[in-house]
Backbone as a ProteinNet text record, in pm:
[ID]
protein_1_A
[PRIMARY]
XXXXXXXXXXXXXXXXXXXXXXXXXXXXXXXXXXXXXXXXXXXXXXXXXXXXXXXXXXXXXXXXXXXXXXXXXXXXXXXXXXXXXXXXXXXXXXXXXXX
[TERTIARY]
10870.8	10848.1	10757.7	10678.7	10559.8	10613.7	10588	10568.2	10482.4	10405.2	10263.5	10282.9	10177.4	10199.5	10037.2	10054.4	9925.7	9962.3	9839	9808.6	9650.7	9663.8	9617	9555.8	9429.8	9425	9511.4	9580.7	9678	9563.4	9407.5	9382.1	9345.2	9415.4	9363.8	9540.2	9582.1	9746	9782.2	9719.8	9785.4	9657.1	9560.5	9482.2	9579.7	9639.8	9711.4	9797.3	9891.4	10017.5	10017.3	9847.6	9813.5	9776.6	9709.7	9729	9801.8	9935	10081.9	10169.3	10181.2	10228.4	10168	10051.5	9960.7	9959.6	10046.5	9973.8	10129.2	10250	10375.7	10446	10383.2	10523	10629	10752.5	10852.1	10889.7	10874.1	10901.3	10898.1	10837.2	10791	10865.3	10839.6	10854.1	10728.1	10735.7	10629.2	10679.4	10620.2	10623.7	10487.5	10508.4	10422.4	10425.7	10299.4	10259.5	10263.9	10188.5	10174.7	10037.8	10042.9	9953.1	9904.1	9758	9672.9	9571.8	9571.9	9457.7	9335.7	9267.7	9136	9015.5	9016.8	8931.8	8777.2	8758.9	8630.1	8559.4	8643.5	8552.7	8537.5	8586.3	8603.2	8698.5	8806.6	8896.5	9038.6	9033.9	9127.7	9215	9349.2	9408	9528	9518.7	9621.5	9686.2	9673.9	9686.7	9643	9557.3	9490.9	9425	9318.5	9224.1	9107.1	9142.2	9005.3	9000.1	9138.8	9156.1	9221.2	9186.5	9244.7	9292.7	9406.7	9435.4	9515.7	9603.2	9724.6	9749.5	9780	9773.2	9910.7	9927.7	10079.2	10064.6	10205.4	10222.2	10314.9	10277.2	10371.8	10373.4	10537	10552.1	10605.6	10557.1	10583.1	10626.4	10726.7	10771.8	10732.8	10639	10675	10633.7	10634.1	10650.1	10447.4	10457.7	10335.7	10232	10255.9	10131.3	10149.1	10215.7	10181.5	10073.2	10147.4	10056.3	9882.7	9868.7	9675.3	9655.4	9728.4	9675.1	9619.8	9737.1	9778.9	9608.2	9612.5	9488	9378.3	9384.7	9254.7	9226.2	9321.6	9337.1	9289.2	9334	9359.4	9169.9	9093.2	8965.1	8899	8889.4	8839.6	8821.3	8942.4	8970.9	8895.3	8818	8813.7	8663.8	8624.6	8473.2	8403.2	8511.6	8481.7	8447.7	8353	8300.6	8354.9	8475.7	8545.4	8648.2	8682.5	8808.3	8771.7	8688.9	8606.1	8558.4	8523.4	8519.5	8659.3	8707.5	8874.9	8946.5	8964.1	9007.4	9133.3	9156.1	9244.1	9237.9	9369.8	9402.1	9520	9538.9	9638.3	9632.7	9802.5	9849.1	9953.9	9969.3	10048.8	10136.2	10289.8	10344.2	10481.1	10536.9	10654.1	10770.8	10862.7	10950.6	11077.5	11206.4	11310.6	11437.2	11466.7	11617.1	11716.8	11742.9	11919	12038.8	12038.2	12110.4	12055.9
9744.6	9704.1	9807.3	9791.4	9805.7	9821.9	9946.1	9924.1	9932.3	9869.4	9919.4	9919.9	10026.5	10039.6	10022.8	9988.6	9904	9942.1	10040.6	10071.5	10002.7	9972.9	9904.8	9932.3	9905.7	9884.5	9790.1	9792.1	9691.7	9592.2	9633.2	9500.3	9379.3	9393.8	9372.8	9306.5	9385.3	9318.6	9194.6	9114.1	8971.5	8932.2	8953.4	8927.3	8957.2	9072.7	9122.4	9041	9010.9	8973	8788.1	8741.4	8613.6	8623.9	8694.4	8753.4	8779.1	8859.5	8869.6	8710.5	8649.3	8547.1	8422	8377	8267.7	8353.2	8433	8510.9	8494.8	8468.5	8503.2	8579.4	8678.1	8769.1	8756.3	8738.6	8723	8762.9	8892.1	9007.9	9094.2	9211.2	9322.2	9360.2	9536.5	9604.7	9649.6	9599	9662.9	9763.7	9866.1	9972.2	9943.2	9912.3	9946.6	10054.4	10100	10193.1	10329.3	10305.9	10420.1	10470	10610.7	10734.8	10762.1	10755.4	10800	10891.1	11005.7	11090.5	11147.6	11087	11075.5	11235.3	11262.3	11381.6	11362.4	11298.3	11268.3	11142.9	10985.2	10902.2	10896.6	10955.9	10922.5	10851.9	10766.8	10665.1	10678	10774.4	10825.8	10735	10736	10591	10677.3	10765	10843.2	10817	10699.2	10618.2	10701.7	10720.4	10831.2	10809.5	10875	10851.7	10898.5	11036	10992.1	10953.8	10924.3	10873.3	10750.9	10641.7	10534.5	10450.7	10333.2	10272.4	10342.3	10242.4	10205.7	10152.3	10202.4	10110.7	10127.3	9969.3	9936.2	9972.6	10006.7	10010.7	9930.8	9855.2	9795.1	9873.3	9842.7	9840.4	9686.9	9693	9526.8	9618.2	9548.4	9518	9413.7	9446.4	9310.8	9372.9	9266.6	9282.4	9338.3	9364.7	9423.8	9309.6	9185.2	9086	9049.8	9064	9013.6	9161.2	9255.6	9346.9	9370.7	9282.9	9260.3	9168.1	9057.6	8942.6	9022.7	9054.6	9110.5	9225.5	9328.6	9367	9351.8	9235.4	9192.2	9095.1	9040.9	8954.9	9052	9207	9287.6	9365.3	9359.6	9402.4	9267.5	9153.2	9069.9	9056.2	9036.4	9091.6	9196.8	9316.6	9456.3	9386.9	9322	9245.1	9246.9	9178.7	9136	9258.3	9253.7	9340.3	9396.1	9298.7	9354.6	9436.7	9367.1	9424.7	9586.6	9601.8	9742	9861.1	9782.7	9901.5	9925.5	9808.9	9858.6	9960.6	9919.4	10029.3	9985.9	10006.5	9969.7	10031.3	10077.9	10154.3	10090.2	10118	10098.5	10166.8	10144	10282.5	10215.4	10265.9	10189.4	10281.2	10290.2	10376.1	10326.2	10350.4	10311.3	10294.2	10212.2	10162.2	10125.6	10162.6	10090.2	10028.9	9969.5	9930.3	9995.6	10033.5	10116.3	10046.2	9966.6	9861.3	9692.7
7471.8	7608.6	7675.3	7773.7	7861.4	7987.2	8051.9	8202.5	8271.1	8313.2	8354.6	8528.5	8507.4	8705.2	8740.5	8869.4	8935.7	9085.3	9109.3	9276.8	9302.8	9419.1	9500	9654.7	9660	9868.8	9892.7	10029	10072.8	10071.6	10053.5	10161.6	10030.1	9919.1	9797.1	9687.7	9774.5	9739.2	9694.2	9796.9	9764.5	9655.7	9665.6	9500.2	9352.1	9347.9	9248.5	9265.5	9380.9	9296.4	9273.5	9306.8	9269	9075.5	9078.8	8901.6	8821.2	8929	8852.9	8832.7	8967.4	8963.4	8921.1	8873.2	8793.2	8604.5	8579.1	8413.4	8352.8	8438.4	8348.4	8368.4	8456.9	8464.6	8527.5	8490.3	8600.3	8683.7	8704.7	8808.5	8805.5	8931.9	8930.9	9050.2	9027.3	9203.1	9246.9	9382.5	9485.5	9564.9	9599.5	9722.8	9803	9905.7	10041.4	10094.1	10157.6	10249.6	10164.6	10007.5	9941.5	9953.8	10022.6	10052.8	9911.2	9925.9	9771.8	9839.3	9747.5	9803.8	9653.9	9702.5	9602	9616.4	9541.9	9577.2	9518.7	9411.4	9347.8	9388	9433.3	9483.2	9575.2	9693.1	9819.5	9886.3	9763.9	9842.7	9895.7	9931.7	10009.5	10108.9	10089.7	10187.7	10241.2	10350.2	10384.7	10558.2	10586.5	10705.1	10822.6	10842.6	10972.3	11006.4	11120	11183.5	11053.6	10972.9	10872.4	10808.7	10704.3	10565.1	10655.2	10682.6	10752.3	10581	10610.3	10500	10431.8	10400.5	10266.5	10143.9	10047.9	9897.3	9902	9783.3	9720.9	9582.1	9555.8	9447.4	9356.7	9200.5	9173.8	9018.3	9000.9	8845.2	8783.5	8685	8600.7	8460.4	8395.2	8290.2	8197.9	8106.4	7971.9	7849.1	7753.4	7618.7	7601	7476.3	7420.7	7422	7385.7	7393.9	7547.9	7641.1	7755.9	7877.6	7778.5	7820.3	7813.4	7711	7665	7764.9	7786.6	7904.9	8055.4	8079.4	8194	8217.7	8111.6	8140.2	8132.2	8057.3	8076.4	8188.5	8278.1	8398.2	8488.3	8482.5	8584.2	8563.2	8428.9	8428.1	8482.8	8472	8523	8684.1	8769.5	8843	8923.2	8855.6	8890.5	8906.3	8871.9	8873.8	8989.2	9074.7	9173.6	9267.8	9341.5	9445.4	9491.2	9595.5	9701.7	9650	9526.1	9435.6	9414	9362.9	9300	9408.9	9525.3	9675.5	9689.9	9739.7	9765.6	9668.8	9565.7	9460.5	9377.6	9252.8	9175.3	9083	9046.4	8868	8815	8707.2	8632.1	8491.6	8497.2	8385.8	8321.7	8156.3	8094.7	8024.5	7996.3	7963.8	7880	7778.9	7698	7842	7767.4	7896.7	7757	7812.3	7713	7755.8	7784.7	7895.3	7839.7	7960.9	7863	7926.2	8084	8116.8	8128.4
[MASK]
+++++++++++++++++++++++++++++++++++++++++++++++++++++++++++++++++++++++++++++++++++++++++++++++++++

């Protein structure tokens, strides 16, 4: 099992979780109003007068082949213009249930 985590501009949110929810996944967690501070591109989202803006953050759970979909939904996705100013990463990391 896969957990992959996915931050986000808020203003870009509901794109992602139209990708999460049209690809299969059953369910994820979101956090709102997560502070990112960027030092090399500029995209700094630290809700203020200089770093204005907020990113979410989600983690999703799934299996290893839903994990290739998923990123390649999520590079497609990254295509898009608005998608790619706003800003998006993702990170993939071993995950194992213990309950």
């Amino acid at each position: 099992m896969k957990m992959f985590w996915i931050f986000c501009n808020e203003s870009v949110a509901e794109d992602l979780m139209d990708v999460l929810n049209k690809n299969g996944i059953t369910g994820y967690f979101v956090w709102k109003n997560v502070l990112f501070r960027d030092n090399e591109s500029g995209k700094t989202h630290w809700d203020d007068a200089i770093y204005p803006g907020k990113d979410w953050a989600f983690m999703v759970f799934c299996d290893d082949e839903d994990v290739l979909v998923l990123k390649e939904k999520l590079e497609h996705l990254e295509e898009e213009p608005y998608i790619k100013q706003a800003g998006i990463k993702a990170f993939i990391a071993e995950a194992k249930k213990v309950m």
